[in-house]
C-alpha positions in Angstrom: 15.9 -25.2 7.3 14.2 -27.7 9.8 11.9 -26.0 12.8 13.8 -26.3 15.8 10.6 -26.5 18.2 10.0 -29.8 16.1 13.1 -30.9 16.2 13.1 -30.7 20.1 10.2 -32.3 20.3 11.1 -35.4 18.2 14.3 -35.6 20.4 11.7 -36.1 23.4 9.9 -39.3 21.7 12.4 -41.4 22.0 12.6 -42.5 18.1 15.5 -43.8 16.1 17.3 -41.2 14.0 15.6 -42.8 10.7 12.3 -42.1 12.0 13.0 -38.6 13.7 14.0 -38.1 9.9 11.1 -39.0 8.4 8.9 -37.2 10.7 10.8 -33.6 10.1 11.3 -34.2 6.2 7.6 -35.0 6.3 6.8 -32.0 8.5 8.7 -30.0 6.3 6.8 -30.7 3.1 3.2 -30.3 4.6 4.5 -26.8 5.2 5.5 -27.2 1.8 2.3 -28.0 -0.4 0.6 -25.5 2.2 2.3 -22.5 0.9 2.3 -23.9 -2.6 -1.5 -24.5 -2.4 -2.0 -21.0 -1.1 0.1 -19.7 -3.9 -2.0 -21.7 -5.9 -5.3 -20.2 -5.1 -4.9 -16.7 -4.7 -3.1 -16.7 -8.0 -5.9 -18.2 -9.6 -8.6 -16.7 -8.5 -7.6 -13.2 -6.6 -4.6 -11.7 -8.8 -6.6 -9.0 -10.3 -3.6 -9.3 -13.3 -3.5 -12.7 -14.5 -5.1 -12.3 -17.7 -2.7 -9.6 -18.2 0.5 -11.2 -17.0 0.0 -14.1 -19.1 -0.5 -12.5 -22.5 2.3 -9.5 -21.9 5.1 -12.1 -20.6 3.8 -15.4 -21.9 3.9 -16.9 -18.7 2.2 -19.8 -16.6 2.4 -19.4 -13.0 0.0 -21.8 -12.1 1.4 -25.0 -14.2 4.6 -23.9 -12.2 3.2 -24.4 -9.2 1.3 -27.4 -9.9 4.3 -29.1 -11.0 6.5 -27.9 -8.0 4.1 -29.3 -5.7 5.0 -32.8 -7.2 8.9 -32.2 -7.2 8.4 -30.9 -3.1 10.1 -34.2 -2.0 13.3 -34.1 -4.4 14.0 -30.3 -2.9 16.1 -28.8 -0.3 15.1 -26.0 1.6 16.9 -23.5 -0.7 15.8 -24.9 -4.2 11.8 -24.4 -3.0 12.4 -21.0 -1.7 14.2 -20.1 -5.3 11.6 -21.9 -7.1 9.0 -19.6 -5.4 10.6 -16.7 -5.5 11.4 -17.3 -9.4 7.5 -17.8 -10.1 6.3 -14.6 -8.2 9.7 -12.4 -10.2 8.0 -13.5 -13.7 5.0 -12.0 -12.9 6.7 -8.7 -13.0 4.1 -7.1 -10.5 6.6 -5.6 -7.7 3.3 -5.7 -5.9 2.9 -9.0 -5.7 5.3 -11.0 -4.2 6.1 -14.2 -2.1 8.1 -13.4 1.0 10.0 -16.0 2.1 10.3 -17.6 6.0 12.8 -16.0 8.6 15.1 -15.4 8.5 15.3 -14.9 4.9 12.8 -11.8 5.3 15.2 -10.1 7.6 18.8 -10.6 6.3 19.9 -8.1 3.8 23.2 -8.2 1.9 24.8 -4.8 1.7 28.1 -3.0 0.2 29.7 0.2 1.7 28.4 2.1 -1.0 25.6 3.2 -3.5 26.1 4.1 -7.0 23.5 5.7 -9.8 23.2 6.9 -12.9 23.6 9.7 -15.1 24.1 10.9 -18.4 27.0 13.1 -20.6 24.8 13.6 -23.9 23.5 10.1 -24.7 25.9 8.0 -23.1 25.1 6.6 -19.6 27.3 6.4 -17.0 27.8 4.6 -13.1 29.0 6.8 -10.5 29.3 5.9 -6.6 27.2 8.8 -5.1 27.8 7.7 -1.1 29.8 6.1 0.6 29.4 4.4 4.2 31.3 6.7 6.7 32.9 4.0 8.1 34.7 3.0 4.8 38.4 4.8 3.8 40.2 4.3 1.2 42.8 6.2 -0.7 41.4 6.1 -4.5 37.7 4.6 -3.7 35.4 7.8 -3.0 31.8 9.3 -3.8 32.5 10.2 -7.6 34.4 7.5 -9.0 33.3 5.8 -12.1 32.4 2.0 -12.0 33.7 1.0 -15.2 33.4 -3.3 -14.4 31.5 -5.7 -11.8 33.6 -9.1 -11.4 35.6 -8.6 -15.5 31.6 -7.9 -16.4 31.0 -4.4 -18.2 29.3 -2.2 -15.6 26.1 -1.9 -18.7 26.0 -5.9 -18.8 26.6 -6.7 -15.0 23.5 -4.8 -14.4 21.5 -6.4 -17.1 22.4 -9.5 -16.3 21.8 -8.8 -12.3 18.1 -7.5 -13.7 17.4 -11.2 -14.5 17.1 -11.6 -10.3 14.9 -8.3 -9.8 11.8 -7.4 -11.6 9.7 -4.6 -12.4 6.7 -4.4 -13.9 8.1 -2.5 -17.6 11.7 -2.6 -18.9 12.7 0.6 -17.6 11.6 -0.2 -13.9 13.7 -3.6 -13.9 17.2 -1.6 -15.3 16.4 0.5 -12.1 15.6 -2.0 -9.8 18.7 -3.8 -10.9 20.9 -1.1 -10.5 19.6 -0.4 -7.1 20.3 -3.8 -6.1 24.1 -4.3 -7.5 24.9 -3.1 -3.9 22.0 -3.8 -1.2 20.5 -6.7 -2.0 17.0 -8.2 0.0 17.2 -11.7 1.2 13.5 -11.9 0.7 14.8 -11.8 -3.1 18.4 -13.2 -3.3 17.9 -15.6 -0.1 22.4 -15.4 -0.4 24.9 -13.7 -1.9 26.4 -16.1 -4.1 28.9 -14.0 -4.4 32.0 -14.8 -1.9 33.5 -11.6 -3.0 33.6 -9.2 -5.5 36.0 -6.8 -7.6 35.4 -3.2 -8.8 36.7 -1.5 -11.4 36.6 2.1 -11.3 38.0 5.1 -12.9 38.9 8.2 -10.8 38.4 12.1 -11.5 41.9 11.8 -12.8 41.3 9.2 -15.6 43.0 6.5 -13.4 42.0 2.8 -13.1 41.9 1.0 -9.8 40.6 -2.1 -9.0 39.6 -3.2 -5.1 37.8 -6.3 -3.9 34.6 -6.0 -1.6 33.0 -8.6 0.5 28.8 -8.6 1.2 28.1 -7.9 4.8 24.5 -8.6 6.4 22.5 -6.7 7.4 19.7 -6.9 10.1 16.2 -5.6 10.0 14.1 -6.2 13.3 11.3 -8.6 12.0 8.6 -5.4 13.1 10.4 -3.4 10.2 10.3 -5.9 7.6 6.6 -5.4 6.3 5.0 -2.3 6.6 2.1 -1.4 9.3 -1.1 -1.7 7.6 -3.2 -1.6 10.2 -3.8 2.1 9.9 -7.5 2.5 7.7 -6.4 3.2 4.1 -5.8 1.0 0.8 -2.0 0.7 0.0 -0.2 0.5 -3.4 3.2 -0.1 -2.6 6.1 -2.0 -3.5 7.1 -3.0 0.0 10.8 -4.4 -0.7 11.4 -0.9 -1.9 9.9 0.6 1.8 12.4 -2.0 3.2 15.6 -1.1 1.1 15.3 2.8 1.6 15.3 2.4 5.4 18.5 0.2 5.1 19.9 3.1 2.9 19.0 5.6 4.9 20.8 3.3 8.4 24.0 2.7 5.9 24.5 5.9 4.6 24.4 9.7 6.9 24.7 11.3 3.6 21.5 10.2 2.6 19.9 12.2 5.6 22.1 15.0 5.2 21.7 15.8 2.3 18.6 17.6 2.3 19.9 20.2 5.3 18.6 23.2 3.3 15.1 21.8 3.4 12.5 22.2 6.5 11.4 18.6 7.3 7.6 18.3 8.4 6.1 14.6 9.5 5.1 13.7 6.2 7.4 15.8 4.0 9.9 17.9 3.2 9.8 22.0 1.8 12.1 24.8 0.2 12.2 27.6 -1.5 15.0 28.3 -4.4 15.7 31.8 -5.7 16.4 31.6 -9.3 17.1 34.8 -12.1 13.2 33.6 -12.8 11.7 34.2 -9.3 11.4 32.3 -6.1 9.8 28.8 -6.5 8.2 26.5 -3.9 10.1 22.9 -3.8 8.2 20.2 -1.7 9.4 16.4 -1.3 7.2 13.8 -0.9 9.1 10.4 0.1 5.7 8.2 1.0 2.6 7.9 0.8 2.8 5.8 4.2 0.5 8.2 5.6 -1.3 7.3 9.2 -3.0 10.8 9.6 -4.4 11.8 6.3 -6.4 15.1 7.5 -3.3 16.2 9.6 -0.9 15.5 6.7 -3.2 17.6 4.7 -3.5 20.8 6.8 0.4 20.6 7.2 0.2 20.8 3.5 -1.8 23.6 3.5 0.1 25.4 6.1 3.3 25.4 4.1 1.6 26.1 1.0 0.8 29.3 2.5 4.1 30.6 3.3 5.6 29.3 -0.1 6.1 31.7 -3.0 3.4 31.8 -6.3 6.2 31.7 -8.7 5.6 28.2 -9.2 6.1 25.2 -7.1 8.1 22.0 -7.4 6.4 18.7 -6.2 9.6 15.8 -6.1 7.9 12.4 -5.7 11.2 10.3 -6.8 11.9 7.5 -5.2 8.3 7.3 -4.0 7.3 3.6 -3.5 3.8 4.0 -2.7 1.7 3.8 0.3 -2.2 5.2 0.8 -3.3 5.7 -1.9 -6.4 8.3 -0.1 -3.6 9.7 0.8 -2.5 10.7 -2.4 -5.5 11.3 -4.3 -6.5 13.8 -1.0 -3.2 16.2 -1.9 -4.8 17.3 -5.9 -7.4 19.2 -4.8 -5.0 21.8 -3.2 -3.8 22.9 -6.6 -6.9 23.1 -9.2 -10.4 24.8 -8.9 -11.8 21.6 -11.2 -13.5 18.8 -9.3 -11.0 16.0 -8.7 -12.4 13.0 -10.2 -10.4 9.7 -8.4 -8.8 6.8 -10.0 -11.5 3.9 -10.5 -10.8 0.4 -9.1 -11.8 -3.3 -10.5 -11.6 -6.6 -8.9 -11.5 -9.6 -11.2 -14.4 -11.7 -11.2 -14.6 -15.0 -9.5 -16.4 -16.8 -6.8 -13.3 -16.1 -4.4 -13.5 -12.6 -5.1 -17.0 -12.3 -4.3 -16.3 -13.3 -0.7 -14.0 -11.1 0.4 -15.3 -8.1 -1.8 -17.3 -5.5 -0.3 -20.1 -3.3 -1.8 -20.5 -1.8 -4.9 -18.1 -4.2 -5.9 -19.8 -7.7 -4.6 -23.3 -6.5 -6.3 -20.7 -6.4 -9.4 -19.4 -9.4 -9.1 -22.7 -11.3 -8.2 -24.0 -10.2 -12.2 -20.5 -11.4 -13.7 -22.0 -14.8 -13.1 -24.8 -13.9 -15.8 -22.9 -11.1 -17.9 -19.4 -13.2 -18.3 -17.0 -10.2 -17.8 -14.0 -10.6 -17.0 -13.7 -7.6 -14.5 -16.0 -6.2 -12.3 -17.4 -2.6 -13.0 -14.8 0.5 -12.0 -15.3 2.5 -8.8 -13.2 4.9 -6.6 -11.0 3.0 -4.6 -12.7 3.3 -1.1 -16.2 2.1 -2.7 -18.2 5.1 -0.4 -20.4 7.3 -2.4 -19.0 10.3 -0.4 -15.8 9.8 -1.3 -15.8 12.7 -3.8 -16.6 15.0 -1.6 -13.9 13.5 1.0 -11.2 14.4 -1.6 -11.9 18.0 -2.7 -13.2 18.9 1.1 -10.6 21.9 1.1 -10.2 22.5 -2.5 -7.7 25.1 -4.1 -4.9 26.4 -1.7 -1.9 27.0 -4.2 -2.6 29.6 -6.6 0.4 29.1 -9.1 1.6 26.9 -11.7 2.9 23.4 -10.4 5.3 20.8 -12.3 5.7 16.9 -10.9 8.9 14.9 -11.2 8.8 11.3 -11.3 10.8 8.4 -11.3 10.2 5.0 -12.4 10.6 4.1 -8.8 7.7 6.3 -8.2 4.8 3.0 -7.7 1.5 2.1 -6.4 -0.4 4.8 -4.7 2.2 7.1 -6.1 1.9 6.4 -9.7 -1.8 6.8 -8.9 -1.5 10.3 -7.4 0.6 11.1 -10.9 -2.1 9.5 -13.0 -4.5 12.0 -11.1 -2.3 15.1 -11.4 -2.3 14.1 -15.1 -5.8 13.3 -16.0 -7.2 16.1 -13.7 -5.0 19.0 -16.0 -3.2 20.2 -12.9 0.1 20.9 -14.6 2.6 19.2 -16.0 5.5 16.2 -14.9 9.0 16.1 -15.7 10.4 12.8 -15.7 13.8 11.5 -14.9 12.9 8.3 -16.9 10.4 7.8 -19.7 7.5 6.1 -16.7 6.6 5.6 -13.8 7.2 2.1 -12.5 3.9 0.9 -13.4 2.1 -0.2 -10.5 -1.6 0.4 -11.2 -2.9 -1.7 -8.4 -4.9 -1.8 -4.7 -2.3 -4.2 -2.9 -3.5 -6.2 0.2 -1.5 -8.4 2.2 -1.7 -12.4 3.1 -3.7 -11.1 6.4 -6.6 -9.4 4.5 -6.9 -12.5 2.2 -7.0 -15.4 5.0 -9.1 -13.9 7.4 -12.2 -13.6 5.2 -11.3 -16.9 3.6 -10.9 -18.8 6.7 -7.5 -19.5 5.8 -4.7 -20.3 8.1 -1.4 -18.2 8.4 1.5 -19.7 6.2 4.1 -22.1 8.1 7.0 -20.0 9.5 5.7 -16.1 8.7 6.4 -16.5 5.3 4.4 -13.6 3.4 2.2 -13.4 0.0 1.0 -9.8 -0.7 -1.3 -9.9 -4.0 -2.6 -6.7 -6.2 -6.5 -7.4 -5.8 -8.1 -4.0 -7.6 -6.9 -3.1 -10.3 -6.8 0.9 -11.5 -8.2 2.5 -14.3 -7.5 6.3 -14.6 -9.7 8.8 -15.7 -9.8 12.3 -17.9 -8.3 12.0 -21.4 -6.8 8.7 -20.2 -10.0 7.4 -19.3 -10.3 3.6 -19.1 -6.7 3.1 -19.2 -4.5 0.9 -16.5 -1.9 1.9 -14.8 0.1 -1.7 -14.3 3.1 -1.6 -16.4 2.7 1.1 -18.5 3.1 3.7 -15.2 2.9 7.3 -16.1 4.4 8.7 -19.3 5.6 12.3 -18.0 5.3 15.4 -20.6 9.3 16.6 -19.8 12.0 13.8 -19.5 15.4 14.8 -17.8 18.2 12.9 -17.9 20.3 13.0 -14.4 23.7 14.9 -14.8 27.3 14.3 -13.2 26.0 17.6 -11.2 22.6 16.8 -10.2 23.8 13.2 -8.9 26.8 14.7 -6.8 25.2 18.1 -5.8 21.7 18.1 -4.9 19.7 18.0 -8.0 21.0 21.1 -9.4 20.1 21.0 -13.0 17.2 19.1 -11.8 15.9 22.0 -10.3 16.9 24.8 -12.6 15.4 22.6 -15.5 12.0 22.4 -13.6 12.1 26.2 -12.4 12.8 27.3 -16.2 9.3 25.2 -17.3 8.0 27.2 -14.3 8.6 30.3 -15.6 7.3 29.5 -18.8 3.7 28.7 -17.4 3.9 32.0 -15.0 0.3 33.5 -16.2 -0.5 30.6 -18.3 -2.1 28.3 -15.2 -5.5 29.0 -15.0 -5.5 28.2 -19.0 -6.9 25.0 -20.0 -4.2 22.0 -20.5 -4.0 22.5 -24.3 -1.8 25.3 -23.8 0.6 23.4 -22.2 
């Protein structure tokens, strides 16, 4: 993909066609070994998970790039971008990821429809939950069965398409995969090498169909494609995810209207459902992209308020992350306890000490006589009145309280689980067996180059990095987060009803635990 501005200018020289070639290919690959040295160096001496990486998926990023910087010249466009994008996926940190130029960032490849998961006893299943409302046809609906992809058994098609995501554990890449079997990101797939495709489905009548589907692109304004950091706050979050679930959300009405019975604040949405138990509180949080932490916070306690003490539902699925203040902020509006905050390490080396700040530098300045390999654990915005800052307003709900995850539930949203956890607030019901493992502080190409007077990479193309690791704390203390996630105390498997009709066993299975604990909340967690 040659720069046009250069290519103009060449024109104006005045130069044979061999030498305007040479001087765009060799344009091209200084913008090249630029990118790959950045790679290089923030890999090797800011990814706060190498040593982990490396041992858990016996992998060598930085051998890759040494040798792809010697094979730049034998490469098309494509082929490098691939090559990139291929050493970032085997990492397996969602968090940290190499974006590729424009367009790539803002083209998106998308089918009229969205399918998911769900279970008849222990057999899994693929049903289309929406449908775009400009789609008809007679047999292709919300509620069919996807039975084969392309001849390839649904099962295997996905397995096989999870080879091209990534998580960061094996339950977050079957997820990831499935998600992206029908919007795709070309930060990720670059094209659709698919020219078309054929589905097979089976309808509520038992009857097989097959129809053949054709990719369409999808725009995102450049502005949408990254999220605005700029906003004080440290972010985990996965922001491919951020990108897809505003595409969904364009696509697909139903997505919106779904939730019509729920009263939408800024931040978040609220219920309440009568049940033969008593009335329970439901509250959805979809992000932790929060720019107004105090205001989200007195919202919070405004609706808390006027929501019943039966119990209370808190639904962070499909929560890819954001501030992660944010999050920690929310736990001390349902315990009396103290909230003790998620602990944060940067990995030590003499990059790290420049762009860390205190306590951390301090840390990192004794590494050079002590040889750890991390730097010592604090909370993750380093002030010593950050405590206080979290449990400011402390207790506002006075019942018991159940979380539902996801293993799309990341960064700063695994880190609010790991706090509702380890602080013995209640208990978390799981629709898979984790959380998608995120356990980092993630900071984006900007906050690296500035403070090592690097220059911005050729074309916008994007590098966002996990920096801090996080350690949680309670009777998990000193684990991390990446990869493992949060293992929840409840696991639900979604039903044929709760994918079609609004959670419905979902909910009655959370509101049933609810009951159970009526009384039983201000009891210490061993009586869970």
């Amino acid at each position: 993909m040659a720069d046009y501005k250069l290519d103009r200018v060449v024109a104006a020289m005045g130069l044979t066609e061999e030498q305007k070639k040479q001087i765009i290919e060799q344009s091209i690959r200084e913008e090249r070994e630029e990118i790959v040295e950045q790679a290089l160096s923030f890999i090797e001496n800011i990814y706060v998970h190498l040593p982990l990486k490396r041992a858990r998926n016996a992998v060598d990023p930085l051998q890759r790039l040494k040798l792809l910087k010697y094979r730049l010249v034998k490469m098309n466009e494509l082929n490098f971008q691939q090559e990139m994008i291929s050493i970032f996926t085997e990492l397996r940190d969602l968090q940290t990821v190499y974006l590729p130029p424009m367009p790539y960032q803002s083209i998106n490849f998308v089918l009229p429809f969205l399918i998911d998961e769900f279970y008849e006893g222990n057999q899994r299943f693929y049903v289309v939950s929406h449908v775009n409302e400009d789609f008809e046809h007679p047999n292709f609906h919300k509620g069919v069965i996807i039975t084969h992809w392309n001849g390839i058994p649904i099962e295997r098609a996905i397995e096989l398409n999870g080879i091209r995501t990534y998580g960061n554990n094996e339950r977050s890449g079957r997820i990831h995969s499935l998600n992206s079997m029908t919007v795709r990101s070309g930060s990720k797939y670059l094209v659709a090498d698919e020219e078309w495709l054929y589905i097979s489905y089976l309808t509520a009548n038992q009857e097989h169909y097959e129809h053949r589907f054709q990719w369409q692109t999808w725009n995102l304004p450049a502005t949408q494609v990254i999220g605005n950091s700029k906003v004080y706050g440290s972010l985990g979050v996965d922001f491919e995810a951020v990108k897809l679930q505003k595409i969904k959300k364009s696509l697909f009405a139903s997505i919106a209207k779904r939730d019509n019975q729920i009263c939408d604040e800024t931040d978040f949405k609220w219920s309440i459902y009568s049940t033969d138990s008593g009335e329970f509180g439901y509250m959805k949080i979809p992000s932790f992209m929060i720019y107004d932490r105090q205001q989200f916070i007195q919202d919070l306690i405004r609706v808390l308020e006027e929501l019943p003490r039966d119990g209370l539902i808190i639904d962070v699925r499909g929560n890819s992350g954001g501030y992660i203040e944010a999050g920690e902020m929310i736990l001390q509006l349902f315990t009396t306890n103290k909230i003790q905050p998620a602990l944060f390490q940067f990995i030590n080396t003499p990059t790290t000490l420049k762009i860390a700040s205190e306590p951390w530098k301090s840390s990192i300045e004794c590494s050079l006589d002590t040889g750890n390999v991390y730097s010592r654990a604090y909370p993750i915005s380093g002030n010593s009145d950050y405590i206080d800052e979290i449990n400011q307003y402390g207790k506002k709900y006075f019942g018991p309280v159940i979380l539902i995850t996801d293993t799309l539930s990341y960064g700063a949203t695994e880190i609010f689980a790991a706090g509702f956890q380890d602080n013995a607030i209640g208990p978390i019901l799981g629709i898979n067996g984790n959380t998608g493992g995120g356990g980092a502080n993630v900071w984006e190409y900007d906050d690296l180059f500035h403070p090592l007077d690097f220059s911005p990479l050729p074309r916008n193309a994007q590098i966002t990095m996990a920096v801090k690791r996080s350690l949680r704390v309670g009777n998990h203390n000193g684990f991390s987060l990446e990869d493992c996630g949060v293992i929840p105390d409840y696991i639900h498997h979604m039903t044929r009803n709760d994918v079609l009709n609004g959670n419905v066993d979902l909910i009655e299975k959370s509101t049933s635990i609810l009951a159970n604990m009526k009384g039983l909340h201000h009891l210490p967690l061993e009586v869970f």
